[in-house]
LOFI-245895 format. One record per atom (N, C-alpha, C, O): residue number from 1; residue in three letters; atom name; x, y, z. Coordinates in steps of 0.001 Angstrom, whole numbers. Example, Ala and Ser with C-alpha at 12.3 -4.5 7.8 and 13.67 -1.06 7.14 Angstrom:
BEGIN
   num   residuo   atomo        px        py        pz
     1       ALA       N     13190     -5690      7800
     1       ALA      CA     12300     -4500      7800
     1       ALA       C     13200     -3300      7800
     1       ALA       O     14236     -3319      8465
     2       SER       N     12850     -2250      7080
     2       SER      CA     13670     -1060      7140
     2       SER       C     12900        30      7870
     2       SER       O     13409      1138      8039
// end
This chain:
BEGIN
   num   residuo   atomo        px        py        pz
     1       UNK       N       850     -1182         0
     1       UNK      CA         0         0         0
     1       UNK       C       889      1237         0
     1       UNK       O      1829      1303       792
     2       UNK       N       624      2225      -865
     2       UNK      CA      1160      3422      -643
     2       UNK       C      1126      4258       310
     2       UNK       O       126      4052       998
     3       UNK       N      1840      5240       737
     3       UNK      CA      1653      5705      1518
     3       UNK       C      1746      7183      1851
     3       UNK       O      2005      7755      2910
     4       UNK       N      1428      7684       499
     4       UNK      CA      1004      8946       215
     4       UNK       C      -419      9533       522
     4       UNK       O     -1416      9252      -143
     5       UNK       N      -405     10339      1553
     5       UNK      CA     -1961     11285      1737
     5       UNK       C     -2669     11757       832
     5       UNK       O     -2332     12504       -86
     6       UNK       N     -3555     11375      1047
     6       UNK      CA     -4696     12029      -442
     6       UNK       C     -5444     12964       467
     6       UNK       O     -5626     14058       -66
     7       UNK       N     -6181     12801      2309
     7       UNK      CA     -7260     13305      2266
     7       UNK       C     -7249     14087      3679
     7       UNK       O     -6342     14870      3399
     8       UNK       N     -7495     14317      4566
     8       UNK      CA     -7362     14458      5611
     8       UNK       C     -8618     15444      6467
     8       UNK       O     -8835     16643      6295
     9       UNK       N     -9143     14743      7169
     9       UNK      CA    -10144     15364      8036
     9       UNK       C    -10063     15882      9522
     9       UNK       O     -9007     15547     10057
    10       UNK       N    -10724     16454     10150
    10       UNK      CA     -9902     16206     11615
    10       UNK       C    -11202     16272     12173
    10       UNK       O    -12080     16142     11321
    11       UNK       N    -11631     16442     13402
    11       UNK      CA    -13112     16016     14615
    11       UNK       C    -12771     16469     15661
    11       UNK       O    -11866     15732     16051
    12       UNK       N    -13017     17602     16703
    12       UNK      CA    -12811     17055     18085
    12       UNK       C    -13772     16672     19161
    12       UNK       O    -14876     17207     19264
    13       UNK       N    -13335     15734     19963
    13       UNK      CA    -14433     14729     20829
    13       UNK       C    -13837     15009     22412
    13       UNK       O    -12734     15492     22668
    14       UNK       N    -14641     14669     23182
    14       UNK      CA    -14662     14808     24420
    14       UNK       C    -14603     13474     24883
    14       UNK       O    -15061     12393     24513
    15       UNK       N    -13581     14068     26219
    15       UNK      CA    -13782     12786     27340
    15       UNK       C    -13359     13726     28620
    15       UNK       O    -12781     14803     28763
    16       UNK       N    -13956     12743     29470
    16       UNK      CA    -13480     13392     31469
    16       UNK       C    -12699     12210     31902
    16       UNK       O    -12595     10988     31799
    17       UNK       N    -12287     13114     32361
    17       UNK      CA    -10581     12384     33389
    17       UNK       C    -11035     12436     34621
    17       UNK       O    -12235     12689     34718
    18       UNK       N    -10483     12286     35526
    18       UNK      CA    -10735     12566     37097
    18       UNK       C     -9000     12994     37085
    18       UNK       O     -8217     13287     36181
    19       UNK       N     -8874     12854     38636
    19       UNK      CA     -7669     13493     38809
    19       UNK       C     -6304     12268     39110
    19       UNK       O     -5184     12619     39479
    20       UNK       N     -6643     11058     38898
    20       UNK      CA     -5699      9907     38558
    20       UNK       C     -5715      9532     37163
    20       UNK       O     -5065      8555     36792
    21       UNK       N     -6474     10296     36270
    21       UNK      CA     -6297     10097     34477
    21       UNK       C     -6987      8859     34260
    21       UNK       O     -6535      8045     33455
    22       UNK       N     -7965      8657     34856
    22       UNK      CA     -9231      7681     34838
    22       UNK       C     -9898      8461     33772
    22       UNK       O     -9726      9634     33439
    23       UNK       N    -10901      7325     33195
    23       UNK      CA    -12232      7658     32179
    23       UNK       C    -13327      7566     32945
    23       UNK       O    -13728      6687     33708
    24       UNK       N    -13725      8552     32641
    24       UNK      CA    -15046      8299     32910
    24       UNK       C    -16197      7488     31882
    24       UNK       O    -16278      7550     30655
    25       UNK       N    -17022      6733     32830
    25       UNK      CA    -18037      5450     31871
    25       UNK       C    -18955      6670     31188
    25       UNK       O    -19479      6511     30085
    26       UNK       N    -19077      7739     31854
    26       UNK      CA    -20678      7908     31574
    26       UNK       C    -22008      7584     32071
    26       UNK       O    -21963      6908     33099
    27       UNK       N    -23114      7846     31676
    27       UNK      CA    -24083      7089     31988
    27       UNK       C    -24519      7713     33678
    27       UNK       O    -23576      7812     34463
    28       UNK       N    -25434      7969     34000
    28       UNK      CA    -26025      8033     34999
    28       UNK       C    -25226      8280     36299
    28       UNK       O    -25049      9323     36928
    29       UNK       N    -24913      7362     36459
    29       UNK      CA    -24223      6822     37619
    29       UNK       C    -22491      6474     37186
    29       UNK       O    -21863      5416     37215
    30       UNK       N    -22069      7942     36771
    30       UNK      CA    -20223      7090     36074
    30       UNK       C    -19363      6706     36843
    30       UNK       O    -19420      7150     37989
    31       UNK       N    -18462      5920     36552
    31       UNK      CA    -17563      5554     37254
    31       UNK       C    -16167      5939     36586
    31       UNK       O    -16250      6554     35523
    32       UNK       N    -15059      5691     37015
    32       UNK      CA    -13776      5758     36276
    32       UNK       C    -13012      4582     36149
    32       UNK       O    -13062      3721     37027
    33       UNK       N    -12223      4442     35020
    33       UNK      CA    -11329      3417     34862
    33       UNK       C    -10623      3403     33655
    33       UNK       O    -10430      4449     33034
    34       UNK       N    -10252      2405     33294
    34       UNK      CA     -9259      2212     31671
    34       UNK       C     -9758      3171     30708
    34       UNK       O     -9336      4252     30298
    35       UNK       N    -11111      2230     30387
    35       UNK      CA    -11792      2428     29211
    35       UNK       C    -12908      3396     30127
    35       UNK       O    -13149      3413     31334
    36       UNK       N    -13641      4435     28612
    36       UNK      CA    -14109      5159     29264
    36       UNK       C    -15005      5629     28271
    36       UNK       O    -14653      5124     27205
    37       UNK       N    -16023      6376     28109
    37       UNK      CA    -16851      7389     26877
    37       UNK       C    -15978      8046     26249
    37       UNK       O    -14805      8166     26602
    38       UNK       N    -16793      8810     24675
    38       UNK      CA    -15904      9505     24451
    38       UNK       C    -17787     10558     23800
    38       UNK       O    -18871     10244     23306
    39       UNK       N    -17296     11422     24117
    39       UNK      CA    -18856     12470     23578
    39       UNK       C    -17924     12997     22325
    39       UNK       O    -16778     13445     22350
    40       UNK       N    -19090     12722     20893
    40       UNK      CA    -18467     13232     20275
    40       UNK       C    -18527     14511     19537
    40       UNK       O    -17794     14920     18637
    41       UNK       N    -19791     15186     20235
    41       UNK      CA    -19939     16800     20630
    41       UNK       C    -20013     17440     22265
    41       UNK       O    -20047     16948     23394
    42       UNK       N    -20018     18781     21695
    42       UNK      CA    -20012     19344     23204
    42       UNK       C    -21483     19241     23609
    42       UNK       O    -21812     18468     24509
    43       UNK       N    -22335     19967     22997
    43       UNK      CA    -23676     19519     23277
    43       UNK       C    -23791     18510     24437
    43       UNK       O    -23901     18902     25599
    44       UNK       N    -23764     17158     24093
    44       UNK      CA    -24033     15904     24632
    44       UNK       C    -23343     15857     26170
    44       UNK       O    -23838     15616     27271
    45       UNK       N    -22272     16123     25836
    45       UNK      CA    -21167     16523     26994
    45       UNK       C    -21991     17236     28342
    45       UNK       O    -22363     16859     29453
    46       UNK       N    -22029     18381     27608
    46       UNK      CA    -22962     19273     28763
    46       UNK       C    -24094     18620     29225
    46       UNK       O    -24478     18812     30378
    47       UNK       N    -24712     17827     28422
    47       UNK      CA    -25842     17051     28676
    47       UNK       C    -25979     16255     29847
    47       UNK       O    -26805     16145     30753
    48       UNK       N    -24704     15645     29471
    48       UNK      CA    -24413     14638     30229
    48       UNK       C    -23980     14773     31942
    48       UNK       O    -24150     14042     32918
    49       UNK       N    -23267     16257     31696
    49       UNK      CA    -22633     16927     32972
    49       UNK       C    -23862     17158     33751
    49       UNK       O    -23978     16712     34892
    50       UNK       N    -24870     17905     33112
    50       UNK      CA    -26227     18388     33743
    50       UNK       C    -26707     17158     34698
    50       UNK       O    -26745     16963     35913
    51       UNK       N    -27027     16483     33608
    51       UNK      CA    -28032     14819     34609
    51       UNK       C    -27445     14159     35348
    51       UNK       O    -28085     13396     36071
    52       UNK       N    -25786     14224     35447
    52       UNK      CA    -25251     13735     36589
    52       UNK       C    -25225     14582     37764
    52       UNK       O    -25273     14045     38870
    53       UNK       N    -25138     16117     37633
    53       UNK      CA    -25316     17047     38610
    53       UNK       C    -26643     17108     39023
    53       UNK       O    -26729     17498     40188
    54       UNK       N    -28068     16780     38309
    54       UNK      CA    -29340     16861     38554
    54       UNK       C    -29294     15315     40189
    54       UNK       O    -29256     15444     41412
    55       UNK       N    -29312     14599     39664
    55       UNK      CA    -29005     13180     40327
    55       UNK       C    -28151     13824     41539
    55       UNK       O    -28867     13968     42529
    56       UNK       N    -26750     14275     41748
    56       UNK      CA    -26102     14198     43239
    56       UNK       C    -26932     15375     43595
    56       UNK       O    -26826     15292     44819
    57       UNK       N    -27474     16125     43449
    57       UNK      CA    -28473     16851     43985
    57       UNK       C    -29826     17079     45002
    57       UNK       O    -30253     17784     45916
    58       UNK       N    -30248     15624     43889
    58       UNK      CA    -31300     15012     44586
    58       UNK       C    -31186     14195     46217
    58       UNK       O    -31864     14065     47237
    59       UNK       N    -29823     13770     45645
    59       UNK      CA    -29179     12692     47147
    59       UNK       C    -28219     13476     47603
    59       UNK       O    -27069     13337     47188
    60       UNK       N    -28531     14372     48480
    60       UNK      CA    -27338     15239     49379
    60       UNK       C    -26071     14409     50260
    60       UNK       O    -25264     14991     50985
    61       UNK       N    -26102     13061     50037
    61       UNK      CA    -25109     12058     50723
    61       UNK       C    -24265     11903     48956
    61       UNK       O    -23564     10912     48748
    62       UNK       N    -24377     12538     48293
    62       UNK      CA    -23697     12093     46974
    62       UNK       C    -22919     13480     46951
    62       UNK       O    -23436     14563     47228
    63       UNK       N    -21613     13283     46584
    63       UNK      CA    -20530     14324     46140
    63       UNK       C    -20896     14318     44279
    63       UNK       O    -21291     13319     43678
    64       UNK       N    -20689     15428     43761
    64       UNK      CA    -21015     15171     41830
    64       UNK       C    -19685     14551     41867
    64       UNK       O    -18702     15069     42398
    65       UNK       N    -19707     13354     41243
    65       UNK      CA    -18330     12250     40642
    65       UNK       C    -17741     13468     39757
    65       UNK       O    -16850     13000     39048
    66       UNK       N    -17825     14204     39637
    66       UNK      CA    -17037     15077     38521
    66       UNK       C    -16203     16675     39511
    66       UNK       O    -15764     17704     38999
    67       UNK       N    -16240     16396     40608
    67       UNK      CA    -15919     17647     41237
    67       UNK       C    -14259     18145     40947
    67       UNK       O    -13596     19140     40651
    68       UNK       N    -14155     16978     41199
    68       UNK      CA    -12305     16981     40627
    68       UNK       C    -11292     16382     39225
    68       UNK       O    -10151     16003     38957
    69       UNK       N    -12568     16607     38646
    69       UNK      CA    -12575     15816     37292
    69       UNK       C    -12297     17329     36089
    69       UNK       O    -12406     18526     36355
    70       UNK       N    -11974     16756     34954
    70       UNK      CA    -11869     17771     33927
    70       UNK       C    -11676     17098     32940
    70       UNK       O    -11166     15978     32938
    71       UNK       N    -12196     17921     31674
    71       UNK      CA    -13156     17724     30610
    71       UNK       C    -11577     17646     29661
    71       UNK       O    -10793     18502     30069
    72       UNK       N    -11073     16873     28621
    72       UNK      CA     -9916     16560     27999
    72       UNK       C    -10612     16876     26200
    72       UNK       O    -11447     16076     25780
    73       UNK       N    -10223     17915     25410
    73       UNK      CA    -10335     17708     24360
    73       UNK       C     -9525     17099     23107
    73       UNK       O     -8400     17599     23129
    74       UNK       N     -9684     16087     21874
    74       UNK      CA     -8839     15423     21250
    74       UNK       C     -9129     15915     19936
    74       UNK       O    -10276     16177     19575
    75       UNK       N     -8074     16050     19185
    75       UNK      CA     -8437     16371     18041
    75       UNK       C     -7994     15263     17233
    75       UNK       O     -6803     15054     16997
    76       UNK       N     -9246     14321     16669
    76       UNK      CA     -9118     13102     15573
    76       UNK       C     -8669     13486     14401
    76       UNK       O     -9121     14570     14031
    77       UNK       N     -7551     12699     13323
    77       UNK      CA     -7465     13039     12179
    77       UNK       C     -7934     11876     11552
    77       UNK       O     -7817     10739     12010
    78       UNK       N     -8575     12248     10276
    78       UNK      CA     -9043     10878      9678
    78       UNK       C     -8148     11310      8613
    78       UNK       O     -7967     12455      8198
    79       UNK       N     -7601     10187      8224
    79       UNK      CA     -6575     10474      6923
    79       UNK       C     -6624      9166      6233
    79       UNK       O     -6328      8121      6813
    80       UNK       N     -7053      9229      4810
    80       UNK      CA     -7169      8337      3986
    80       UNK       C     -5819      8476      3209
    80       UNK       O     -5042      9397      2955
    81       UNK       N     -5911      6944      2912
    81       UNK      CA     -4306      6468      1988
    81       UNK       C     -4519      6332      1033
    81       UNK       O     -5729      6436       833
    82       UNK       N     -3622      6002      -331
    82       UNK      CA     -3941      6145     -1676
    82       UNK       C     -4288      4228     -1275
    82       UNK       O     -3957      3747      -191
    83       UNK       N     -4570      3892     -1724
    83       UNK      CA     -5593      2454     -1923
    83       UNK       C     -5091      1685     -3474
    83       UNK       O     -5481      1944     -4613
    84       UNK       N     -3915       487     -2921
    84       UNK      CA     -3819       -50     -4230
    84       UNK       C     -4950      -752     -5080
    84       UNK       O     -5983     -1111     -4515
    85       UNK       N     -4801      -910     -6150
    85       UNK      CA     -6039     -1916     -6836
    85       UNK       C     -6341     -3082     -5951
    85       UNK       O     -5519     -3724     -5297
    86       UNK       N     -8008     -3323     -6040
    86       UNK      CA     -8219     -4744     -5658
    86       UNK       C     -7204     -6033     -6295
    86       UNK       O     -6450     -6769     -5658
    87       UNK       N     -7426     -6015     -7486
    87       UNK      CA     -6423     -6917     -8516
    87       UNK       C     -4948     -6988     -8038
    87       UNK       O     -4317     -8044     -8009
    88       UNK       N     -4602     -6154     -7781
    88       UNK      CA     -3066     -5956     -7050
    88       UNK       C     -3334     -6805     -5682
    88       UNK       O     -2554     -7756     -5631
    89       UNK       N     -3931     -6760     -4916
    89       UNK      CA     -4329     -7478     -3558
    89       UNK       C     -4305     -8609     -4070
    89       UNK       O     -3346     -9376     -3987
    90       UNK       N     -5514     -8872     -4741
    90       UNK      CA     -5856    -10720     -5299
    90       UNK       C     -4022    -10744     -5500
    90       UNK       O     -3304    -11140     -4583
    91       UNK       N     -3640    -10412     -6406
    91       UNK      CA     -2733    -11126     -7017
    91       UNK       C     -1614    -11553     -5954
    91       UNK       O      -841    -12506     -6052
    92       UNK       N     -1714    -10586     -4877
    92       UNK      CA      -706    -10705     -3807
    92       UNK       C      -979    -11590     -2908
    92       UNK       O       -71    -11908     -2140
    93       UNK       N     -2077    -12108     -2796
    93       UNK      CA     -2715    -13089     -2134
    93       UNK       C     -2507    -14588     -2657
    93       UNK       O     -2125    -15465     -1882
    94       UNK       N     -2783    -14848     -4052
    94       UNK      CA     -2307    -15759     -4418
    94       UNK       C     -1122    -16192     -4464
    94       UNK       O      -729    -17262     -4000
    95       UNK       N      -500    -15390     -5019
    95       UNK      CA      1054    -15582     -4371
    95       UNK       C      1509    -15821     -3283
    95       UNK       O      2560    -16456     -3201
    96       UNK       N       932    -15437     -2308
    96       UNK      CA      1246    -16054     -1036
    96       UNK       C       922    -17287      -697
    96       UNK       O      1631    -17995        18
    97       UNK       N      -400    -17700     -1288
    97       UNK      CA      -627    -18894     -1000
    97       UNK       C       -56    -19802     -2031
    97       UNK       O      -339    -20999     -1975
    98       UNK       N       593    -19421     -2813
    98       UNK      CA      1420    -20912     -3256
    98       UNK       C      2740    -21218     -2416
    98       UNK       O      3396    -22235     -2644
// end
């Protein structure tokens, strides 16, 4: 495959850290660990910040899981490669298998 750029896009997406560089799950009730959400607008983000702050609210024995947490932005590149022929593949394939 070549490996000359033809295209290049970029995205940026959200995720929350806590303050040991945990992920946050998300979801209702988040937790932190390895793996984690990734929001891939801000919109949603805020969304998401809201209904977890609505919730420790309600239960005054709840700290918001996000008090010491902060919001990490990434900027994705999507970059497409020049793409040899299918026929070029087959042929490289067969060859291998003899």
């Amino acid at each position: 495959m070549s490996a000359s750029l033809v295209k290049t896009d970029t995205k940026v997406v959200y995720r929350i850290l806590n303050e040991n560089d945990e992920l946050s799950s998300g979801g209702t009730y988040p937790r932190f660990g390895q793996k984690g959400k990734t929001w891939l607008n801000f919109g949603t983000l805020r969304s998401h910040i809201t209904l977890v702050g609505k919730r420790s609210k309600r239960r005054s024995d709840l700290l918001h899981p996000y008090d010491h947490a902060r919001v990490v932005c990434y900027e994705l590149r999507e970059v497409k490669m020049d793409e040899d022929p299918i026929a070029k593949a087959l042929t490289l394939m067969r060859l291998k298998a003899l």
